[in-house]
C-alpha positions, 0 to 999 in steps of 0.5 A, spaced: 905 509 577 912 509 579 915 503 584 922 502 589 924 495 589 927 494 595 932 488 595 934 485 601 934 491 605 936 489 612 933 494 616 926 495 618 927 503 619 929 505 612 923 500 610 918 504 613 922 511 612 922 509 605 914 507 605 912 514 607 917 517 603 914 513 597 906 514 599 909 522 599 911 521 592 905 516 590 910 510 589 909 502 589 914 499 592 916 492 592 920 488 597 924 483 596 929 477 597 929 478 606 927 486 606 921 485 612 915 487 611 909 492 613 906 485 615 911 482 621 914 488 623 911 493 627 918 498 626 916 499 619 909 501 622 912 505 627 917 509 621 912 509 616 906 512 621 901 508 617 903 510 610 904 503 609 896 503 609 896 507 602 902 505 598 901 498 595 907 494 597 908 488 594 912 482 596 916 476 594 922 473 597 924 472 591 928 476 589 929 474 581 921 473 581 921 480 583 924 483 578 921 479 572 914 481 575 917 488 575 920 488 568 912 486 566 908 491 570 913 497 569 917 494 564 923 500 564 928 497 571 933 502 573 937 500 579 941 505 584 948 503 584 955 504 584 960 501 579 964 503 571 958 503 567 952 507 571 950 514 569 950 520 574 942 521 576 944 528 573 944 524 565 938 520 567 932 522 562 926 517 562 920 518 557 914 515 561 914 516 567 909 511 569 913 504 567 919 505 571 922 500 577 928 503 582 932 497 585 935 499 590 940 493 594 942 491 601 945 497 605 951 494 604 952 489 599 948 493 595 944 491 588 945 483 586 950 482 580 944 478 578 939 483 578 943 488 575 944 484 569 936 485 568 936 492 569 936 497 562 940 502 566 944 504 572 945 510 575 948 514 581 948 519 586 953 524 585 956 526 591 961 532 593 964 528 601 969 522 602 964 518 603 961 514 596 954 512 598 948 515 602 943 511 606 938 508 602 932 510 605 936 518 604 938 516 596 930 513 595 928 520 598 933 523 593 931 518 587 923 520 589 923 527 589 929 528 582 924 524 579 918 528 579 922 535 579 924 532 573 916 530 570 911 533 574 
């Protein structure tokens, strides 16, 4: 099974959008560094409208330690971020679906430097408006459903 890792996300709503969403598409997730969880925040249950029960969520408050556990649970990391060395998610190919990680970073900040140095590649949503990013909540949506388009 597949998995997000969602790193200092500051927003309890988009970690419970991304919960339901990733229960839709059978997806772990793993929070990390100060993203909130489904354990002491009542908006993420309120957003997620119990899907946090049924997805396994994972936690760490450090993010390193996140990533290092991802590596060897589903051993290929990509991350979702914008810079000269990232591939367009139409480029992206993958043989086994089952040991894949997305990072998806701070809503403003995005991916750590440190984290992208794990990672085996990096990719972007390509986008067509006068804005670079999505939210991260609609670019998991996006990142979800391209990846089993692609391999369902």
């Amino acid at each position: 099974m597949p998995a997000l890792i969602l790193e200092n996300i500051r927003s309890s709503y988009n970690v419970g959008n991304i919960i339901r969403t990733a229960d839709a598409f059978n997806f772990d997730i793993i929070i990390s560094g100060y993203t909130p969880s489904p354990k002491n925040k009542t908006s993420i249950c309120k957003t997620s409208l119990g899907a946090e029960k049924n997805v396994k969520i994972y936690e760490f408050y450090n993010t390193k330690k996140a990533i290092l556990f991802a590596k060897e649970k589903y051993k290929y990391l990509i991350a979702s971020e914008i810079n000269k060395s990232a591939k367009s998610l139409n480029n992206f190919d993958i043989k086994n679906k089952n040991d894949l990680a997305i990072v998806l970073g701070n809503e403003v900040n995005g991916v750590l430097q440190e984290t992208l140095s794990f990672v085996d590649e990096i990719i972007y949503i390509p986008m067509f408006g006068i804005k670079e990013s999505l939210n991260v909540g609609q670019a998991s949506s996006i990142l979800m459903w391209e990846y089993y388009k692609k391999y369902l």
